[in-house]
C-alpha positions in Angstrom: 56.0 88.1 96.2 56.0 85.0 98.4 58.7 83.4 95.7 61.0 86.4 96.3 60.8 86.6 99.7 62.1 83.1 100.1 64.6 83.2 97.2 66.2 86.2 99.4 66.3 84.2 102.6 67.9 81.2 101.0 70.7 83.9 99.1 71.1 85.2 103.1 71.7 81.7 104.2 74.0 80.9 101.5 75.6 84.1 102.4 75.7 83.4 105.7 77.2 79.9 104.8 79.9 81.0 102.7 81.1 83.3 105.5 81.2 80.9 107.4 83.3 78.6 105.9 85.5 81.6 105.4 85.6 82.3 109.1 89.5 81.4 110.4 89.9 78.9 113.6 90.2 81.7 116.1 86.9 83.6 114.6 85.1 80.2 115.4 86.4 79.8 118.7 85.3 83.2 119.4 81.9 82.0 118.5 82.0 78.8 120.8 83.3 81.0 123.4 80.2 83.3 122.9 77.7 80.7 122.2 79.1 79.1 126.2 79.1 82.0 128.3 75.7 82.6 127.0 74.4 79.1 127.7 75.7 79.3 131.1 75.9 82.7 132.4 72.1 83.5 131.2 68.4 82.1 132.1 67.9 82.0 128.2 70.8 80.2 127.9 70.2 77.7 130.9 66.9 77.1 129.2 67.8 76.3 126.2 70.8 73.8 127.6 67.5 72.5 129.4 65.7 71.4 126.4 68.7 70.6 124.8 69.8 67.8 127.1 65.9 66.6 126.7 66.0 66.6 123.0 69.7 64.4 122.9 68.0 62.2 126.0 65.1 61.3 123.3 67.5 60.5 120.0 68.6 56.8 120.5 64.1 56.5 120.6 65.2 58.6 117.0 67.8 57.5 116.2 66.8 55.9 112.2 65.9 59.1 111.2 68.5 61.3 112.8 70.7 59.1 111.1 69.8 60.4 108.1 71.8 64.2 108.8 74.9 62.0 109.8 75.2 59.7 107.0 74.0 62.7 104.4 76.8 65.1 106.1 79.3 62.8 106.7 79.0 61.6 102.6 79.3 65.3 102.1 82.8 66.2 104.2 84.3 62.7 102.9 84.2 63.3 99.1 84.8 67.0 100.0 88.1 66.2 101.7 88.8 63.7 99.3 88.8 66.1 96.2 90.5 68.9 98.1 93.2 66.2 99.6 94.3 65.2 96.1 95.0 68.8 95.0 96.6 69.5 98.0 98.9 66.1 97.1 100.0 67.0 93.8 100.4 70.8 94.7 102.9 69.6 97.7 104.2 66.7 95.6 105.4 69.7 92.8 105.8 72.0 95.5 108.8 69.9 97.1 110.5 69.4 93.8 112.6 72.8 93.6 114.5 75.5 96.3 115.3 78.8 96.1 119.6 77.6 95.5 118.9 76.6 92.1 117.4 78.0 88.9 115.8 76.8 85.8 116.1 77.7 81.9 113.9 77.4 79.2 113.8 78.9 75.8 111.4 82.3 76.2 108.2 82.1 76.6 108.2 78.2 77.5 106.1 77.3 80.1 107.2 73.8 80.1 110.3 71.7 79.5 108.4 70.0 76.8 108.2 73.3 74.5 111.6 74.6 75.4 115.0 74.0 72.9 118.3 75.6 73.9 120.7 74.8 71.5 124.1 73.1 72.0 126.2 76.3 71.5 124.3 78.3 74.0 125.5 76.2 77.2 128.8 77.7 77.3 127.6 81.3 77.0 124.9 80.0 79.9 128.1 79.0 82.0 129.7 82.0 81.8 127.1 84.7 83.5 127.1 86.1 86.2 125.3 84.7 89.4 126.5 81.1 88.9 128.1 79.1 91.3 131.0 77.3 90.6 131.3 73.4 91.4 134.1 71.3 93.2 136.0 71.5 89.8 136.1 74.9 89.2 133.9 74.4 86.5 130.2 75.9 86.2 127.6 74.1 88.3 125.2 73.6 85.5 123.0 70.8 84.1 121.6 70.7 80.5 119.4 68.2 80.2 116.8 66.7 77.5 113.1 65.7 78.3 111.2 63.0 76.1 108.2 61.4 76.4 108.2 57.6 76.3 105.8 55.6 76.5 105.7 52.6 79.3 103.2 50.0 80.2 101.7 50.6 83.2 101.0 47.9 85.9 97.1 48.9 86.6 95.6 47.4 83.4 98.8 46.8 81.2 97.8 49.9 78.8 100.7 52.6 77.6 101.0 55.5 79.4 103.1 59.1 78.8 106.2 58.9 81.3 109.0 61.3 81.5 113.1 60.0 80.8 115.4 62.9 81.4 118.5 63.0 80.0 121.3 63.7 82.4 124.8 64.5 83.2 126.8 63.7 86.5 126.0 67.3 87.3 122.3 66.3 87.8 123.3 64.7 90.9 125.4 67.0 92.4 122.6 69.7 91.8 119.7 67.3 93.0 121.2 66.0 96.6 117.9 64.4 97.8 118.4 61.7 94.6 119.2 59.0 96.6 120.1 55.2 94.9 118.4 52.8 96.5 118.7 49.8 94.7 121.4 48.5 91.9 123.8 51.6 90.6 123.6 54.6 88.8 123.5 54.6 84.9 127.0 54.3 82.8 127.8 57.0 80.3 127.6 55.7 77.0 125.3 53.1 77.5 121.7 52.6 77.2 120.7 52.3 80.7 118.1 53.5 83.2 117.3 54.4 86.6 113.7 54.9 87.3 112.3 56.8 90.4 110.5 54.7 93.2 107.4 56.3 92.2 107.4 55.3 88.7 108.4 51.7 89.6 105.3 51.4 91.7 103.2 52.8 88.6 105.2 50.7 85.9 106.1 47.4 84.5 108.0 46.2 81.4 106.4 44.8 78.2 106.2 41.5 79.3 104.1 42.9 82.2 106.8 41.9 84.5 108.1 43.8 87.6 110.8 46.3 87.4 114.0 45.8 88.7 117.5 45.3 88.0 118.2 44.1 85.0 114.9 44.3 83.1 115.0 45.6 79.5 112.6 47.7 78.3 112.2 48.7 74.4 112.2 52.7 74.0 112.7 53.9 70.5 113.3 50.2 68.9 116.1 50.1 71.1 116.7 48.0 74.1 117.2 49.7 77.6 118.9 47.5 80.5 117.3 49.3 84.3 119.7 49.2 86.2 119.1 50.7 89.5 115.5 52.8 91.3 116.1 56.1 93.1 114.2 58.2 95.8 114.0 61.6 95.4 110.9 62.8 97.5 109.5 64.8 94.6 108.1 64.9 91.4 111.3 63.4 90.1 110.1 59.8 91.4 107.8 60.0 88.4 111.0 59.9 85.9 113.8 57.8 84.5 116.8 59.1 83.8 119.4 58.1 81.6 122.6 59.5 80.0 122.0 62.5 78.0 124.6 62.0 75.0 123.4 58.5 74.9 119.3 59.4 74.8 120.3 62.4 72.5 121.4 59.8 69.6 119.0 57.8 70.0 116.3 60.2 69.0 118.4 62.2 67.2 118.1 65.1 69.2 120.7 68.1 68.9 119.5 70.3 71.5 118.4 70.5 74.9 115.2 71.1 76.7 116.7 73.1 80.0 119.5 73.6 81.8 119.6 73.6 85.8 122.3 76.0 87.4 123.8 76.2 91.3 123.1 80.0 92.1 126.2 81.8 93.7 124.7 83.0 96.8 121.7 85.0 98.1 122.2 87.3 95.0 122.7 84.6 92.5 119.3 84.8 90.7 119.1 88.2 90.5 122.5 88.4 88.7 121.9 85.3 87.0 118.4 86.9 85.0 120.2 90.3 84.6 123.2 88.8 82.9 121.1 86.6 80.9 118.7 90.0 79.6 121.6 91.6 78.5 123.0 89.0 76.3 120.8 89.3 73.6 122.7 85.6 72.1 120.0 84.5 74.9 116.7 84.1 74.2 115.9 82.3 77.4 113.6 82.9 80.4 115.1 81.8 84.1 113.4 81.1 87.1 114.1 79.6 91.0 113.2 75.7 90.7 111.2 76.0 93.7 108.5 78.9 91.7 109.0 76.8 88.4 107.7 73.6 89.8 105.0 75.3 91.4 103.6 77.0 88.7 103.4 73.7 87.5 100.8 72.8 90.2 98.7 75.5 89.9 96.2 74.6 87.0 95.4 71.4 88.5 95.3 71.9 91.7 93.2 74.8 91.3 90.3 72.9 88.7 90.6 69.9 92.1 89.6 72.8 94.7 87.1 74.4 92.4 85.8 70.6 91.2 85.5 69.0 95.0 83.6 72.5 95.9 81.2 72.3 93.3 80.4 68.5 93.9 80.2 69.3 97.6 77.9 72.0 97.3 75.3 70.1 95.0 76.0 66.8 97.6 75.5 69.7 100.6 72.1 70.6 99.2 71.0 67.4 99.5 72.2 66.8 103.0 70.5 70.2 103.7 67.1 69.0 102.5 67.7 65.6 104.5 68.1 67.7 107.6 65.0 70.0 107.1 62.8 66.9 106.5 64.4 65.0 109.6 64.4 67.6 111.8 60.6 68.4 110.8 59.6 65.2 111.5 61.5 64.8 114.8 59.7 68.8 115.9 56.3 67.0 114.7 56.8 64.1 116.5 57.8 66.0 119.8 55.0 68.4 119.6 53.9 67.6 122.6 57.0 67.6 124.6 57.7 71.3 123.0 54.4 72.2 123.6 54.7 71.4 127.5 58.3 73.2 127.7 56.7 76.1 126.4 53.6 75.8 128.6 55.9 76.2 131.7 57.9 78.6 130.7 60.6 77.6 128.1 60.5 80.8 125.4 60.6 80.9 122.2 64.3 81.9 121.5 65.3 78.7 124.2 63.6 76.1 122.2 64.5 77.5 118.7 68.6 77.1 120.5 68.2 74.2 121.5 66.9 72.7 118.3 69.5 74.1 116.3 72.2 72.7 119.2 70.5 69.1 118.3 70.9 69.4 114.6 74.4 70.8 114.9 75.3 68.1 117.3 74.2 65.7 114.8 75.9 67.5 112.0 79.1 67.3 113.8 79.0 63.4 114.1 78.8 63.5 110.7 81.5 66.0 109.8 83.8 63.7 112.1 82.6 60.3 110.3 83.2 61.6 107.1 86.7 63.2 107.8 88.4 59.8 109.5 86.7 58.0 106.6 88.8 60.4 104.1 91.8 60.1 106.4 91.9 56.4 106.4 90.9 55.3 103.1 92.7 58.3 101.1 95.4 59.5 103.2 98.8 58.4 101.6 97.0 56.9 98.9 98.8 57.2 96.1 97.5 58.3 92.1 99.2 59.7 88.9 97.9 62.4 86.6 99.4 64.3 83.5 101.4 66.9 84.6 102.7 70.0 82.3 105.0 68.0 80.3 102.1 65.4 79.3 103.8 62.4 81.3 102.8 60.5 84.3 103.6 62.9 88.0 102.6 60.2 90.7 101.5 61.4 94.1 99.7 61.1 97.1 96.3 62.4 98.6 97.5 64.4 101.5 94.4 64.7 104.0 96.0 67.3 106.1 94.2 68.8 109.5 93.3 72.0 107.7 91.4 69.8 105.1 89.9 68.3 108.1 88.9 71.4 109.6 87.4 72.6 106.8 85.3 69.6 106.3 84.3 70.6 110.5 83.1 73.6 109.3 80.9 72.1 105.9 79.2 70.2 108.5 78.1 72.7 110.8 77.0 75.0 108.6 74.8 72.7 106.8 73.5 71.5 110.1 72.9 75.3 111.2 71.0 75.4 107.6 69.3 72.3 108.0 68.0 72.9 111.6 66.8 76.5 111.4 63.4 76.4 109.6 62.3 73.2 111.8 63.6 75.4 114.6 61.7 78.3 114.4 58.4 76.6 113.6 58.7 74.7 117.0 59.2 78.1 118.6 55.6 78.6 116.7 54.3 75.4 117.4 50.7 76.9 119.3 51.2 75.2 122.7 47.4 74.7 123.0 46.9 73.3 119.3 49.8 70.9 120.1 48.4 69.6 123.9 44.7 68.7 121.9 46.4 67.4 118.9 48.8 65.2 121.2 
C-alpha cells in the first residue's frame, strides 16, 4: 500500500513536471508575479522571505554540497540544449533552402531526389503548363537537373563519405539567386568542372588529402574533375557540388533526370501548376513549393534529435533529482537546529517549507544558467554534417537559440521544485523540541 502510495505521488510530480515544462513564458511570469505579491504583500510570505534570506546567508558555509544541485542541473540543461540545438540546426539549415516562388518535381510517389526519374521527353510537356513563369527569354523558367552520389574524402580523418553533385543548367542560377560565387568562376558547359558549396569545402579535401581550391582535381567516376570555383548559398546547397548536367549525364550514362525546379507565375502559380500537371495523364509526377519540400526533408531527423535529447535529459534529470533530495536533506539535517528555533518563535510550517524550496530553486537556477551559456559557447555555430534524405553529407550548424535556452530555464526549476520538496516538508515536520535536544 505504502509502494502505491508513493508510486502515485512521483506519477503527480512527474505530471506536475511535464506541465510545467509545457507552461508558455507569459503562464510563468504569471506564476513569478504570484509567487511576489505573495511574498511581500502577506505575513506568510514575509516569513518565508525571512528564512529564506537566512538559508542563502548560510550557503557559502555549504557551499561543497549545494554544489552538487548546480553542477548535476547544469550537466542536465547543457546536453539538453545541445541535442535540441542540433535539430533545431538542421531543421533551419533545410528550412532556408526553398520559398514559396518556386516548385519542385519528382516522379510520383518520390519522397526524395534520389528515387525520382523524369525522363528526357517529359521536360517539354513540364514547360508547357499552366502556372509557369516565363524567364527573361521568353522561354520557361525551369531547371531539370540530375542528383548522384559521389563519394569524397573528407578532411576529419581522410575516410569517404556520400556527398551530393547536382547537375545543372544556367537556369539553376537564375532560379537559386542567393548562389553567390565567391571564389574562382562558375563551371563551363561541356567540361568536367566543379563548383563546390562553402559548406562542403570546409567538410572536404581531395585524394591527396589536400585542401580545396581552385584548380584541384578530383577523380569521380575514373574521370578527372578540375574545381574551379566555391559558392555560398546560405542553405543546404552549401553541402553540394555542382557541375554541368549534359556533361555529368555522360559520364554516368544517365538518360534522365532526377527533378526539375520551375519559377511559379504569380500568387496562383502552384495551384495551376499541380492542376495542369493532374490532368496530363503523360505526367506521372508529384509537385510541391521548395520551401515544404525541403522541410519535409527535416522532419525525421529533427524529430528522433528532440525526442533523443528528451529522453537523455530525463534519465540525466533523474539523477540531478536524487542529487538534490540527498543535498537538500543533508543541508535540513544539518540546520535542524536553526529550523527548529524559527519555528520555536513563530515561523509556520508553510513559511519554512517556501523558503526551502526558494533555496533549492535558487540553486537550480544557477545551474540552468551554467549549463545554458556552456551550450551557447561551446556549441553555438558549431558546425556538423549528417546524412540527409538523399544519403549524402547536409552540413550545418547547432543553433542554440533563446527559446532552447528558456526551455533549458525551465528543466532546471522544475527539477529543483522536485528535488527540494520532500526535504521541504520534512523540515516543516522537523519536531522543534526533538531538534533543540538533539542540537
Amino acid at each position: 500500500m505504502k509502494f502505491l502510495k508513493n508510486a502515485g505521488v512521483i506519477a503527480i510530480l512527474l505530471a506536475c513536471l511535464v506541465v510545467w515544462i509545457l507552461l508558455p513564458w507569459y503562464a510563468v511570469l504569471a506564476l513569478v508575479v504570484a509567487l511576489a505579491l505573495w511574498l511581500v504583500l502577506t505575513r506568510s510570505g514575509r516569513l518565508a522571505l525571512e528564512a529564506t534570506r537566512i538559508g542563502i546567508a548560510s550557503l557559502p558555509q555549504r557551499w561543497g554540497a549545494s554544489s552538487v544541485i548546480v553542477v548535476g542541473i547544469a550537466g542536465v540543461v547543457g546536453v539538453l540544449v545541445a541535442m535540441l540545438a542540433m535539430g533545431a540546426g538542421f531543421e533551419a539549415t533545410l528550412k532556408q533552402t526553398g520559398n514559396d516562388s518556386t516548385a519542385i518535381i519528382l516522379r510520383g510517389g518520390s519522397q526524395a531526389e534520389t528515387n525520382s526519374v523524369i525522363t528526357r521527353d517529359q521536360v517539354p510537356l513540364i514547360g508547357a503548363l499552366a502556372g509557369i513563369a516565363k524567364g527573361a527569354d521568353g522561354r520557361p523558367a525551369i531547371s531539370p537537373e540530375l542528383s548522384q552520389v559521389v563519394n569524397m574524402v573528407t578532411r576529419a580523418d581522410h575516410t569517404d563519405a556520400n556527398a551530393q553533385l547536382r547537375g545543372v543548367g544556367e537556369a539553376a542560377w537564375a532560379l537559386r539567386p542567393q548562389v553567390k560565387i565567391v571564389e574562382g568562376r562558375r563551371f563551363n558547359p561541356g567540361m568536367r568542372e566543379l563548383v563546390i558549396g562553402q559548406g562542403a569545402r570546409k567538410q572536404y579535401v581531395d585524394q591527396q588529402f589536400n585542401d580545396l581550391k581552385p584548380g584541384s582535381q578530383i577523380e569521380l567516376a575514373n574521370q578527372i574533375w578540375t574545381v574551379v570555383g566555391f559558392f555560398a548559398s546560405g542553405d543546404s546547397h552549401d553541402s553540394e557540388l555542382w557541375a554541368d548536367g549534359e556533361t555529368l549525364a555522360s559520364t554516368y550514362r544517365r538518360n534522365a533526370y532526377q527533378s526539375v525546379t520551375v519559377q511559379l507565375d504569380g500568387k496562383d502559380g502552384f495551384k495551376q501548376l499541380k492542376a495542369a500537371m493532374a490532368a496530363d495523364p503523360r505526367l506521372k509526377l508529384d509537385v510541391d513549393t521548395t520551401r515544404h519540400y525541403y522541410a519535409k526533408q527535416s522532419e525525421g531527423l529533427s524529430k528522433f534529435l528532440r525526442v533523443l535529447g528528451i529522453v537523455i535529459g530525463s534519465i540525466m534529470a533523474v539523477g540531478a533529482v536524487f542529487g538534490a533530495l540527498n543535498t537538500m536533506y543533508a543541508a535540513v539535517a544539518g540546520r535542524a537546529r536553526e529550523i527548529a528555533t524559527m519555528r520555536a518563535i513563530g515561523f509556520r510550517g508553510l513559511p519554512v517549507v517556501v523558503a526551502v524550496m526558494l533555496e533549492t530553486m535558487l540553486l537550480a537556477l544557477i545551474g540552468g544558467l551554467v549549463g545554458g551559456a556552456i551550450a551557447w559557447l561551446l556549441f553555438n555555430g558549431y558546425s556538423v554534417s549528417t546524412l540527409g534524405n538523399n544519403f549524402s553529407q547536409v552540413m550545418f550548424q547547432f543553433k542554440v537559440s533563446p527559446d532552447l535556452l528558456w526551455n533549458g530555464i525551465k528543466w532546471a526549476l522544475g527539477i529543483g521544485l522536485i528535488g527540494g520538496l520532500f526535504p521541504a516538508l520534512r523540515a516543516a515536520r522537523l519536531p522543534v523540541t526533538e531538534a533543540l535536544r538533539a542540537a
